[in-house]
C-alpha positions in Angstrom: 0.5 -15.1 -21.0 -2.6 -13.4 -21.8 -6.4 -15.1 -21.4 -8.8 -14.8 -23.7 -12.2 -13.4 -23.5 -13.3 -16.7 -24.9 -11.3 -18.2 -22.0 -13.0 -16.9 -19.7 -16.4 -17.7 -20.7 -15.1 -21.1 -21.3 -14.3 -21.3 -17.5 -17.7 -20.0 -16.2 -19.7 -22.9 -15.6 -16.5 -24.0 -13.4 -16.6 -20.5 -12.1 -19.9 -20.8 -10.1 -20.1 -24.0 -8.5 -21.2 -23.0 -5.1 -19.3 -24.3 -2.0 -22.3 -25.9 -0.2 -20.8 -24.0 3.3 -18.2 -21.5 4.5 -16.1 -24.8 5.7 -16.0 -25.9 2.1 -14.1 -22.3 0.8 -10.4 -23.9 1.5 -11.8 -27.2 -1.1 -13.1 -24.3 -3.9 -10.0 -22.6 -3.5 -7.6 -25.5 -3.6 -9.7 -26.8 -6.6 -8.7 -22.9 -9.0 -5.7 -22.8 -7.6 -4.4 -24.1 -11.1 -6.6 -20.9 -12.8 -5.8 -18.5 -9.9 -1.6 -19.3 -10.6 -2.1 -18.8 -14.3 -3.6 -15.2 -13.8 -1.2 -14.6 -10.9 1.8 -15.7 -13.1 0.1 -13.0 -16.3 0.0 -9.8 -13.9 3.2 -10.8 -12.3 4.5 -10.7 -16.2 2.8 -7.9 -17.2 3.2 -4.9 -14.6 1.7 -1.3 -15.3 3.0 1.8 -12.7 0.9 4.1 -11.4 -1.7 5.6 -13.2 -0.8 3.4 -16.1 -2.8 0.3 -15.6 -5.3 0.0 -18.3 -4.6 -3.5 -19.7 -5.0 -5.1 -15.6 -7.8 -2.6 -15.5 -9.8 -3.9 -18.7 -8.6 -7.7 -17.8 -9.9 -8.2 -14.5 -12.8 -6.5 -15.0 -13.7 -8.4 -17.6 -13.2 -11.8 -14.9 -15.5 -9.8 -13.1 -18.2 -8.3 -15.2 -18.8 -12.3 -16.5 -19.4 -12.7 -12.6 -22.6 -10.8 -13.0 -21.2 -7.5 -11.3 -22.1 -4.3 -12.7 -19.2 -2.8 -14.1 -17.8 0.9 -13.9 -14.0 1.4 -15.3 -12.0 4.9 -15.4 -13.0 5.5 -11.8 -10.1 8.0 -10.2 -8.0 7.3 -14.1 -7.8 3.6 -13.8 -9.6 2.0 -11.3 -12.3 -0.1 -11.4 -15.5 -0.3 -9.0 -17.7 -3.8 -9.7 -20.7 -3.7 -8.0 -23.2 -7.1 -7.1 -26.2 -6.1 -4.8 -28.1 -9.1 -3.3 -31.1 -8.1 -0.9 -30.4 -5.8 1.6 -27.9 -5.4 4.0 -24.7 -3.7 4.5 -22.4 -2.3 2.1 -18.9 -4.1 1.7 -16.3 -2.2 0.1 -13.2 -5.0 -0.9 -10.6 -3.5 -2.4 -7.3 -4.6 -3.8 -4.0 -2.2 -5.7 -2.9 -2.8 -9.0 0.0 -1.0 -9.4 3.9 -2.2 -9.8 6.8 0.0 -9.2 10.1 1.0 -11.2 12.0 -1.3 -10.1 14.1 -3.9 -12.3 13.1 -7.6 -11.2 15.6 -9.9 -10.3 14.0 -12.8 -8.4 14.8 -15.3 -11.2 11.4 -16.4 -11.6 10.5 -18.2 -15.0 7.6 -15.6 -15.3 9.8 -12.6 -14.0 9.0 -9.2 -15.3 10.8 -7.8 -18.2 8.8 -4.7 -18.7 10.0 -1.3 -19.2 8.3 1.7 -18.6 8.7 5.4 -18.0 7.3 6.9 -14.9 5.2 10.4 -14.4 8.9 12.1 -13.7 10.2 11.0 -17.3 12.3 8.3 -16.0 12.8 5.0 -18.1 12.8 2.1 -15.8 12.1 -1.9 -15.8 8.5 -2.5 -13.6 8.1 -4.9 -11.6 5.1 -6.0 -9.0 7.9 -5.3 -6.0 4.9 -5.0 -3.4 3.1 -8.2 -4.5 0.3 -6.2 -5.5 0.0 -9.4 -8.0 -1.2 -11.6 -5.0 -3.8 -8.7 -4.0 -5.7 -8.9 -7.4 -5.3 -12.5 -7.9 -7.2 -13.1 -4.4 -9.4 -10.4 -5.1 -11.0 -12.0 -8.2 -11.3 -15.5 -6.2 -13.0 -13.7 -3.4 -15.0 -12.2 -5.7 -16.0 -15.4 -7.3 -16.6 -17.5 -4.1 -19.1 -14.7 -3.3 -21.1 -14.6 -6.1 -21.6 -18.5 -6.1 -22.9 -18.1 -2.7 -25.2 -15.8 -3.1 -27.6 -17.8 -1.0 -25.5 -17.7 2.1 -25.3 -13.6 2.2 -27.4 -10.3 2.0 -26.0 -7.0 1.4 -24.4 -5.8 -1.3 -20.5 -6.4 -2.6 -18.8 -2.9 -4.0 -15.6 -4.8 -4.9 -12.7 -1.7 -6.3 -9.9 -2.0 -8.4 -7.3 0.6 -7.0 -4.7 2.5 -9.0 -2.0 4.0 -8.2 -1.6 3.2 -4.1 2.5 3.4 -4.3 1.8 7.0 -5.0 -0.4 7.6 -2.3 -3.1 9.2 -5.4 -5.2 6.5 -6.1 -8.2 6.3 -3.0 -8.2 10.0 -3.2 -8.1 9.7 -7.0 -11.3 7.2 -7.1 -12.9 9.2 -3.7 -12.6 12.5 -5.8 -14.0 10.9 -8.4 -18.0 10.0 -6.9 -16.7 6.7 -5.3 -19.0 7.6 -2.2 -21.7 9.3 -4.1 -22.0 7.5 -7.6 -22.0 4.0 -5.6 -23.5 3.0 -2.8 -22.0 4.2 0.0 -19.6 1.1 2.7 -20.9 0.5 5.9 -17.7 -1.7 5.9 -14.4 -2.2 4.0 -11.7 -4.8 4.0 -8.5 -5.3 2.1 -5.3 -7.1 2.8 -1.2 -6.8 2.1 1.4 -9.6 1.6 3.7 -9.3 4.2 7.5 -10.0 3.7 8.2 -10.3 7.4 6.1 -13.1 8.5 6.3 -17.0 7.3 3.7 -18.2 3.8 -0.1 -18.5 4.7 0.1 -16.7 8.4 -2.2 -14.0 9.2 -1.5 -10.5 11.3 -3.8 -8.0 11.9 -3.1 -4.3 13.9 -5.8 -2.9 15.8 -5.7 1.1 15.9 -3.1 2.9 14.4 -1.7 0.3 11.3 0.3 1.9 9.1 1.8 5.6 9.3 1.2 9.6 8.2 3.7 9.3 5.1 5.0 13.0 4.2 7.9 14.3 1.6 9.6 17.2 2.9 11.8 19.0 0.8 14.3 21.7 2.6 16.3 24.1 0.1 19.3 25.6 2.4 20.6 29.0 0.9 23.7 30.6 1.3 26.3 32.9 -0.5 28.9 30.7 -2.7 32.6 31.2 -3.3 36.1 29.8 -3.5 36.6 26.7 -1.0 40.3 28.1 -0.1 38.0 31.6 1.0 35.4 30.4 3.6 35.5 33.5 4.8 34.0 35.6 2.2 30.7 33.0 2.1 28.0 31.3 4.1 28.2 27.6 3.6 24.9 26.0 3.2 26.6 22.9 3.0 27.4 23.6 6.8 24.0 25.0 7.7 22.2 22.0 6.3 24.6 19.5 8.3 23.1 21.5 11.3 19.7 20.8 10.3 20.4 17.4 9.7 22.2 16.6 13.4 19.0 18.9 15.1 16.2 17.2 13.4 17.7 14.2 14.8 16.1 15.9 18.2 12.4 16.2 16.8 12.1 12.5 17.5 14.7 11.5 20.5 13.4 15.1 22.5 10.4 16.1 21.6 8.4 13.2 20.8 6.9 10.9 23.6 8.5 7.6 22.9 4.8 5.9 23.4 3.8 7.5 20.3 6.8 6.8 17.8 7.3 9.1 14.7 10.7 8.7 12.0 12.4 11.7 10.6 14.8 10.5 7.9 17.2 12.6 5.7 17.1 10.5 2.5 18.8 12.8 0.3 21.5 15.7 0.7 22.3 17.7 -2.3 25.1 20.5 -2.6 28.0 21.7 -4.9 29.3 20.0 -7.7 33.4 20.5 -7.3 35.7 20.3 -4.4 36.7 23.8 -4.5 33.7 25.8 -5.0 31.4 26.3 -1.5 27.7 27.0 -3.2 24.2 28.9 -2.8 22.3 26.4 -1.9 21.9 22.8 -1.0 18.8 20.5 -1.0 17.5 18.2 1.8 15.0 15.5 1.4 13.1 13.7 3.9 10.0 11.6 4.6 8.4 11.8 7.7 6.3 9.4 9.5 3.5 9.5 12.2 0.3 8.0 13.1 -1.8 10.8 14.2 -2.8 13.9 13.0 -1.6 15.4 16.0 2.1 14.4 15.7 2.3 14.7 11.8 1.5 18.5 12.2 4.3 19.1 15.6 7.0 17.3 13.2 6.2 19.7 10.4 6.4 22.6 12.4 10.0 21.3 13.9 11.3 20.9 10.9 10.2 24.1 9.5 11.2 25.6 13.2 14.9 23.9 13.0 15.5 25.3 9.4 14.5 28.6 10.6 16.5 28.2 13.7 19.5 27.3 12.9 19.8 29.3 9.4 19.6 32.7 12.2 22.1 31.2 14.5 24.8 31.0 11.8 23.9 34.6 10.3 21.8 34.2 7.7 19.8 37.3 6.2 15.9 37.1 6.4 16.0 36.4 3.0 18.2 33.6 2.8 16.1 31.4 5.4 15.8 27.9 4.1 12.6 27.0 2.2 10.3 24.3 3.6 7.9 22.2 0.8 5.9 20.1 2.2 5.1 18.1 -0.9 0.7 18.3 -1.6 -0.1 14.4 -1.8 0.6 12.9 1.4 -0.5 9.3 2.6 -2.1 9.7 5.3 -2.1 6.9 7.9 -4.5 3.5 8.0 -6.3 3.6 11.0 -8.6 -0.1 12.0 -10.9 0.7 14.5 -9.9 -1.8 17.5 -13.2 -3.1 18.2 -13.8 -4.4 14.8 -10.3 -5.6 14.4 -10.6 -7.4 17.3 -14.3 -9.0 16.3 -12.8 -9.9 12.6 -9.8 -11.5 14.2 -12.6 -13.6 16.1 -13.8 -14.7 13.2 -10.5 -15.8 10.9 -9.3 -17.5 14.6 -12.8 -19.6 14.5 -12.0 -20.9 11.0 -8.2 -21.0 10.5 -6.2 -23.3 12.5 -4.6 -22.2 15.6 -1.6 -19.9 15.6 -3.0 -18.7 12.1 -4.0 -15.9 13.2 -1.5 -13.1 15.3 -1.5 -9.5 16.3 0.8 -7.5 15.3 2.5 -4.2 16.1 2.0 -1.3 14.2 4.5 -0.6 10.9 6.3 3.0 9.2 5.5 2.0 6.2 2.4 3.2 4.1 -0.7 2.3 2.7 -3.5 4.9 1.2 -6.4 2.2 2.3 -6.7 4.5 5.1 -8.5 7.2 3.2 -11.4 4.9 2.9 -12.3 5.3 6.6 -11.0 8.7 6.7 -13.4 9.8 4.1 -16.5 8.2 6.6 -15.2 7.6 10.4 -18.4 5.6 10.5 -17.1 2.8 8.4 -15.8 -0.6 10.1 -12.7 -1.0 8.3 -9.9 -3.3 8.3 -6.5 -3.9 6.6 -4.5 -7.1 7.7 -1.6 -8.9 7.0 -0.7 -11.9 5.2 2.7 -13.3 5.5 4.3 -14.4 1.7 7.9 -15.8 3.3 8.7 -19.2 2.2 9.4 -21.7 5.7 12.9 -22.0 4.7 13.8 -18.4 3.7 12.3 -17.7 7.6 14.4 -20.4 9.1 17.4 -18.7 7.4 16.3 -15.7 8.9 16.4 -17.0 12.4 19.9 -17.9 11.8 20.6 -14.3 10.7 20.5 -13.8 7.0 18.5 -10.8 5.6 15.3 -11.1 4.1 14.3 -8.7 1.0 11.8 -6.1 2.1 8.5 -5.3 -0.1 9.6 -3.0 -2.8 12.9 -5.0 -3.3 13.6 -6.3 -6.7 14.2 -9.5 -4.8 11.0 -9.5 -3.3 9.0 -13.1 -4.3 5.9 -13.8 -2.1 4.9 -17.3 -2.0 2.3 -16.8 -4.4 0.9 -20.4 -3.8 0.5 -19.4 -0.1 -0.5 -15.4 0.1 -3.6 -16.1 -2.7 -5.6 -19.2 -1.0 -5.1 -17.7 2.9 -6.1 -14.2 1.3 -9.0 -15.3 -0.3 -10.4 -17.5 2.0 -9.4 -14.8 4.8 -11.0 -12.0 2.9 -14.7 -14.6 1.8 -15.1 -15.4 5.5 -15.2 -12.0 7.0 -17.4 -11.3 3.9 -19.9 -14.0 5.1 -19.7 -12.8 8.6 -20.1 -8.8 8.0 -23.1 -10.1 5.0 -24.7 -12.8 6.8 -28.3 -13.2 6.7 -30.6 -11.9 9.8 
């Protein structure tokens, strides 16, 4: 389902009735929700991967150029930046991520994807909003609207993004690269939230410090000298040399690494030979690697590139048949939310949610490129939180035991109905709080 330009400017004079306070958001919201789970339902139908989202480029900033934001598209490829400045005041930087990932749906949803794609690597795959990027976009243009109908109750100005391309790890460096900073006015502050497939429909987490991790692909490419299986003599396995590597990068993290500061190193892929009787050259290790500091991110690199070179000597290799280390360019490098305001925006979603809304939450492997926002200006107060898409019975069944799908699972169906009202109203009240009037 597609809306119409005409549509849209139908809905405007609905569009900007003002919520006469910040108490009154939850009754504005509850009154689009109808609107809000119609476009929800057309991006959940109508995924684009990375680098690939024009039409939700072109459709939501359409929503929000009949807002009254000035509009800029093609910022970073496909992202948007919408920009409503109101008197003076800070700078808020609200961003949400468009893209879906190749991944064939299967949630048996009425509205479930059934689009095909290819990705950047040439691969033909169905697409599908696994990370319920859907629900980021869909709150994203109510917050936008609740804003701009209370213009009255705010000062500052809005610089409201349309991201591209986060499951990459490209996109904020894309749009960063690309004048974000300099072409725009520049955050004092920036905000943006996740769904969460680990905590229950309409509950709120937040991290202070360290969020989500360093995210690095490491590839390892083990040589050796090939021959006949029945002859081990005559080679040098690299079949056996890379099991080495495998069992003492296992050490990196359980040895080396103080257990208050966790880090993951993860073989994900081994790759060697291709018949039972032939030993090869070479064989192919892939890995991601995880960290939250700087600090740690660059100590695992050098132990891996240390235990490649290490054990490749111990079983006799030649200088020129030591393993090649890659670390691939485009890393994600880890969100950071600087305690002190974490703590102060938590303050304010406790004072307006009811209680037990509102929890803190331990740090998570996974990764988000939001971070570069702060990373790019240490002085911004920026914050990325949590909000929890899991159906109350799917989370009672998980007390009992059973698995829940993870983010990035073709199974993965937030409770759309939940996840867009809390984020929206979530995401307007800090809004009023970081723009309020002196």
């Amino acid at each position: 389902m597609h809306l119409t330009p005409t549509a849209v400017l139908a809905a405007l004079p609905f569009m900007f009735a003002a919520p006469a306070t910040a108490q009154d958001i939850s009754a504005a919201i509850k009154k689009d929700m109808p609107g809000l789970m119609e476009l929800y339902r057309d991006l959940h139908s109508n995924p684009e991967l990375s680098q690939q989202e024009v039409n939700t480029a072109a459709k939501l900033a359409a929503r929000a150029r009949a807002m009254g934001f000035t509009i800029t598209e093609k910022v970073g490829g496909t992202g948007v930046v919408a920009v409503l400045k109101n008197g003076p005041g800070p700078v808020l930087l609200i961003r949400a991520d468009m893209d879906g990932l190749p991944v064939v749906e299967q949630t048996g949803l009425p509205f479930a994807s059934k689009v095909k794609a290819t990705t950047a690597g040439g691969i033909e795959s169905g697409v599908m909003h696994a990370c319920g990027h859907d629900t980021h976009m869909t709150a994203w243009v109510e917050t936008a609207k609740l804003l701009t109908s209370m213009k009255d109750k705010w000062s500052g100005t809005l610089v409201m993004i349309l991201q591209p391309a986060e499951e990459t790890g490209k996109g904020a460096r894309m749009m960063l690269e690309d004048g974000l900073y300099t072409r725009f006015p520049r955050p004092t502050h920036a905000i943006a939230f996740h769904d969460a497939a680990n905590f229950e429909a309409g509950r709120i987490a937040y991290t202070p410090g360290p969020a989500l991790a360093n995210v690095d692909s490491i590839d390892i490419v083990v040589k050796g000298v090939g021959g006949h299986g029945a002859y081990p003599q005559t080679t040098k396995d690299p079949i056996v040399l890379g099991a080495k590597i495998v069992m003492a990068l296992q050490t990196l993290v359980s040895r080396e690494q103080n257990p208050h500061d966790p880090a993951v190193v993860t073989v994900g892929s081994f790759r060697a030979g291709a018949k039972h009787n032939i030993i090869p050259d070479e064989a192919t290790l892939l890995l991601t690697v995880r960290s939250y500091s700087d600090e740690t991110r660059a100590k695992l690199i050098d132990g891996i590139k240390r235990i490649a070179r290490g054990e490749a000597i111990a079983s006799g290799m030649p200088e020129d048949k030591m393993p090649v280390v890659t670390v691939q360019d485009e890393f994600t490098p880890s969100t950071y939310n600087p305690p002190e305001f974490a703590e102060q925006m938590a303050t304010v979603l406790r004072g307006h949610f009811p209680p037990g809304t509102v929890v803190k939450a331990p740090a998570v492997m996974g990764g988000e490129d939001f971070g570069r926002f702060w990373r790019e200006d240490k002085s911004i107060k920026s914050l990325i939180f949590w909000v929890g898409g899991v159906p109350s019975a799917q989370m009672a069944e998980a007390a009992k035991g059973k698995a829940l799908p993870s983010l990035h699972s073709p199974f993965w169906a937030p409770e759309a109905e939940k996840v867009i009202p809390t984020a929206a109203e979530a995401m307007t009240v800090l809004a009023l709080d970081i723009l309020k009037k002196k």
